[in-house]
C-alpha positions in Angstrom: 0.0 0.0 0.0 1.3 3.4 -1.2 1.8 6.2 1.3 -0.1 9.4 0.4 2.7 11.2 0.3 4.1 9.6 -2.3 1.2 10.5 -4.8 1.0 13.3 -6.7 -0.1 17.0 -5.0 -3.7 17.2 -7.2 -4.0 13.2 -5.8 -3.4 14.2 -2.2 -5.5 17.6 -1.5 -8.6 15.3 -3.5 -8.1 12.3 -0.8 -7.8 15.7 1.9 -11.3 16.6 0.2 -12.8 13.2 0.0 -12.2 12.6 3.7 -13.0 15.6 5.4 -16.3 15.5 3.3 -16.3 11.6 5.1 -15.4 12.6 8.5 -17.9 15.5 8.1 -21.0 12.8 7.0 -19.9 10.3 9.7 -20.4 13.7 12.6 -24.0 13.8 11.4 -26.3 12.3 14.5 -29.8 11.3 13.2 -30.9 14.8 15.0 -30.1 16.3 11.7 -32.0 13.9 9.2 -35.8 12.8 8.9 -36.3 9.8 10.3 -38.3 7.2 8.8 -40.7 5.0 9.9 -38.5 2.4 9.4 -35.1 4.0 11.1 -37.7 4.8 14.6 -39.1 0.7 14.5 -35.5 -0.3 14.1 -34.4 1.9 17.2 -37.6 0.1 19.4 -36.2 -3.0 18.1 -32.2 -1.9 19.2 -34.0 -0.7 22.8 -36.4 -3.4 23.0 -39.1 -1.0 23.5 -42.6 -0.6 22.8 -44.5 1.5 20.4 -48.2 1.8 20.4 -48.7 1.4 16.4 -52.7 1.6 17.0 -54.2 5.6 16.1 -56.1 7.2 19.3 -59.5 7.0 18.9 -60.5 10.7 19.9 -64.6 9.5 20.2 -63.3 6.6 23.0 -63.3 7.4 26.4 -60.9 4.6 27.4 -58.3 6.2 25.4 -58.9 9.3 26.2 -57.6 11.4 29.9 -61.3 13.0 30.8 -59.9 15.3 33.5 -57.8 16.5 30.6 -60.6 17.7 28.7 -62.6 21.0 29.1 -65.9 20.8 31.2 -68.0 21.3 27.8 -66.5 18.9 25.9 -66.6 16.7 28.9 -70.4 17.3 28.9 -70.6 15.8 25.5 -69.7 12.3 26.3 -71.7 11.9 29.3 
């Protein structure tokens, strides 16, 4: 294996570009990209974790916090 010194200077500063751009997409955290449905089930797979896949029904009361709710909306489902 060659050392990079020993390539030519246009060689070199484009292996100096092409890992700083690597270093610099390796420092990226997931913070700073959308994540997918798929990336957040693999992370409760990685934790072992939960996630409650089913929508809230707003019209149930089981699923709902009634003491959370405003006296005249609380009216309506009684």
């Amino acid at each position: 294996m060659k050392n990079i010194s020993s390539l030519p200077l246009a060689l070199q500063s484009l292996f100096a570009e092409l890992k700083a751009e690597q270093d610099a997409e390796q420092a990226i955290d997931g913070t700073q990209t959308q994540a997918s449905r798929e990336d957040i089930l693999d992370e409760v797979v990685l934790l072992k974790t939960e996630v409650d896949v089913d929508p809230i029904d707003e019209d149930d009361e089981e699923q709902i916090d009634m003491g959370a709710v405003s006296p005249a909306m609380l009216a309506m489902f009684k």
